[in-house]
N, C-alpha and C positions, 0 to 999 in steps of 0.2 A: 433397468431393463428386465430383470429378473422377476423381480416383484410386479413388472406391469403384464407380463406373461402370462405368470399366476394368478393374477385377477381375473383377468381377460377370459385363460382356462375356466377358472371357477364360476366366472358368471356362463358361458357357455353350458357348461353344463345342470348349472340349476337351471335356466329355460329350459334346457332338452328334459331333465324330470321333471318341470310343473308340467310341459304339455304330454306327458307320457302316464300323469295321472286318472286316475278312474276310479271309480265309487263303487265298493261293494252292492250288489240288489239287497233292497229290503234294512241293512244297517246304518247306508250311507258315507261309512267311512270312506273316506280316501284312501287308494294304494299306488302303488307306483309300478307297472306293468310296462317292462321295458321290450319284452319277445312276445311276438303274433303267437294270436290263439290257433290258429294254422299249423305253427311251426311247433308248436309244443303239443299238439293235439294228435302231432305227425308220430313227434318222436315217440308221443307213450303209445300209441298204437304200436309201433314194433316192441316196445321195450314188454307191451301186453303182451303178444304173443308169442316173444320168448320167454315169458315167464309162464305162458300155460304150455308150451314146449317143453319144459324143464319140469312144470308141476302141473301132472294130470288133471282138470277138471271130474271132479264125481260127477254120475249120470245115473237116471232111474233111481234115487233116494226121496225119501220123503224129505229129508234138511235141503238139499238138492230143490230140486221141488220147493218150498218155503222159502229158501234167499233169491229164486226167480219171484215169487210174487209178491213178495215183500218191497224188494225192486221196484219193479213192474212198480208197483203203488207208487211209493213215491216217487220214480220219476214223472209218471202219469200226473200227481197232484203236483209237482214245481212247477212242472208245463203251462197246466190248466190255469196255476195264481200268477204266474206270468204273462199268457195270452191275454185273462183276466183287466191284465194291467197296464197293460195296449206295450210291454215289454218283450214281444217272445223273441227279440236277439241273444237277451242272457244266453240263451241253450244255444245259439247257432252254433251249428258243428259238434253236435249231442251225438254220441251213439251212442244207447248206451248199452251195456251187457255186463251180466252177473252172473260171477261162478264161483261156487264152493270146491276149497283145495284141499288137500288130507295135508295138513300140519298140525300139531300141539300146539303152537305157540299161537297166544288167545289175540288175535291181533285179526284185522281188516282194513282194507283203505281204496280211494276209489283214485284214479288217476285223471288229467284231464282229459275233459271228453266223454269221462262218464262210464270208463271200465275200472269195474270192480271187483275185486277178490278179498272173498271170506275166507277165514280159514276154521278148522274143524273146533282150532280150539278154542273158539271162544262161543263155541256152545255152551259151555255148561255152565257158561256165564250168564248168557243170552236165557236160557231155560224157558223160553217159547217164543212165539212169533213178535209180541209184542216187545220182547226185549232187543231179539234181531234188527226190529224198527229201531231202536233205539240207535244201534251202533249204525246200520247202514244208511240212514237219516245223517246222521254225524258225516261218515265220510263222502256220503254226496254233497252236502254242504262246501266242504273242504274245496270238493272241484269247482259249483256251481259259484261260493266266493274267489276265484281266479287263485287260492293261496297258493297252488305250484307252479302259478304264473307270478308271482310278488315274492317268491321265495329264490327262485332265480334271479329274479331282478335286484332285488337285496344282494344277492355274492356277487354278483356283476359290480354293483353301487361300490362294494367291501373289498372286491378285488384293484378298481379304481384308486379307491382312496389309497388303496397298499404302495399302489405307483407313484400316485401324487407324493406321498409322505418320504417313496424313496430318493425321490429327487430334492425335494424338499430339504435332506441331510444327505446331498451328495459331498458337501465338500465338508461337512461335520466330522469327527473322529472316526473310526471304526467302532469302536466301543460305545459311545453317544447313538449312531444310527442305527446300532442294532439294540439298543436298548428300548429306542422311540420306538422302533418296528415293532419289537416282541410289546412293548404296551399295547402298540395300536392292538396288534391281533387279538391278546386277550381281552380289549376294551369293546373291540368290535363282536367278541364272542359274544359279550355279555351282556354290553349295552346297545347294540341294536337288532342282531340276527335271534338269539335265545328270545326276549322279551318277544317280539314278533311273533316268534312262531307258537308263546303260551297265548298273545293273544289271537293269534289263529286258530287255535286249540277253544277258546272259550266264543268267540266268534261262531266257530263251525259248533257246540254245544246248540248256543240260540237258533242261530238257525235252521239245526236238527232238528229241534223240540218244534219250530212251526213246521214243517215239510211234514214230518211224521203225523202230527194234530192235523194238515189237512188232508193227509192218507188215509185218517180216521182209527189211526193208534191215539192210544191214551198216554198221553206228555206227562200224567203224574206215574207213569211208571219207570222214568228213565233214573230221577234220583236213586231208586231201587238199583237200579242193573249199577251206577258206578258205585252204591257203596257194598256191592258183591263183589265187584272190582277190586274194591279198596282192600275189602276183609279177604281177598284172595293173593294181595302180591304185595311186594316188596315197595317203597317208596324213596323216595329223593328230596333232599330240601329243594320248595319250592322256588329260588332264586337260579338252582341252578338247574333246574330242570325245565323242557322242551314242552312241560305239559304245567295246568295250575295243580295246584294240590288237590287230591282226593274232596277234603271239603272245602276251598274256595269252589271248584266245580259245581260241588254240588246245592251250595250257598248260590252260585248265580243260577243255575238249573229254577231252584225256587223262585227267584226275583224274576225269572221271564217267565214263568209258568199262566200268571193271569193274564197275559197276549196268546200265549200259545194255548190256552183253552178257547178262547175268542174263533181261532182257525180247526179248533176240533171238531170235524161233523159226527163224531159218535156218541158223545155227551151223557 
């Protein structure tokens, strides 16, 4: 009876993932997108605006100034290769907006929906507008492929499995079940949520490089900006870290470079 429970469960719920899947724009992949774009689109809009609550927006700057039209560009150019493509639902529910915050820490990222915050420090990384493209291409990417809609859905997926597996050794040892448990967790560290989100990270790379090319930045400038990156900070073996290595990145940066010259109108 047990066992036919379990099936029963397990096949439930793979139907309820295949039809819950979705295909990145432009790469194709499939993801698995378990919460409305709505509802996530909802929560970062507040989660925005307590965080420029907490951290002032600069105003009247020249960098100011630059990460609005830098923006500005590329959302304009995702738009345009979207309507282009008889696609423009990709963006439904786009708002987007761009603000420069006074921190050090060289770090930006766009939320969904299309709010973005830069931070101060990762100017001297960026060291002009063209590099700016670089990273703010990237983390629009990040939004426009749903990955903080598939990155929930994954701890949703991981939080599940945690349940399944506890019942699974209900009547197992004490010692035994929490042994499987603690595997699962670091298993599920490692081998599904971490790889994801490096190939999230090289994912949102590609399709920087074309958003920026059709903004009419130059896509051979981005390898520049990460190996400034690189020669500037610390690093992690790439197995267990969240991002690909300094040069895998920059290794695939090059291998998409002859499509993303194809989309550069600056030439």
């Amino acid at each position: 009876m047990k066992s036919k429970f379990f099936s029963t469960f397990l096949f439930c719920c793979l139907v309820f993932f295949v039809v819950s899947c979705t295909s990145v724009p432009i790469t194709g992949r499939s993801q698995l997108n378990l919460v409305s774009d709505s509802t996530l689109m909802a929560q970062s809009e507040a989660q925005y605006r307590e965080f420029l609550n907490e951290n002032t927006p600069l105003t009247g700057t020249a960098n100011q100034a630059m990460v609005q039209r830098v923006g500005k560009k590329i959302a304009a150019a995702a738009e345009t290769y979207f309507n282009a493509k008889g696609t423009p639902e990709v963006l439904n529910g786009f708002s987007w907006e761009f603000n420069l915050v006074k921190d050090d820490t060289p770090n930006a990222w766009c939320m969904p929906g299309g709010k973005v915050a830069v931070f101060t420090g990762i100017l001297p990384y960026t060291k002009d507008e063209n590099g700016l493209a670089v990273v703010m291409s990237h983390e629009v990417a990040h939004a426009v492929a749903r990955h903080g809609n598939e990155r929930v859905s994954q701890n949703m997926v991981a939080g599940l499995g945690g349940q399944v597996l506890g019942l699974a050794t209900k009547n197992q040892s004490a010692a035994l079940s929490q042994g499987l448990q603690k595997a699962y967790s670091v298993g599920g560290q490692m081998g599904v949520l971490l790889p994801f989100s490096r190939k999230h990270e090289s994912e949102a790379d590609e399709l920087g490089l074309y958003f920026m090319s059709m903004a009419g930045y130059d896509p051979r400038k981005a390898p520049e900006f990460w190996e400034r990156m690189a020669q500037g900070g610390s690093s992690t073996p790439e197995f267990f870290s969240t991002h690909p290595s300094d040069q895998t990145r920059i290794n695939n940066l090059n291998q998409n470079m002859p499509k993303a010259l194809e989309f550069y109108t600056g030439k």
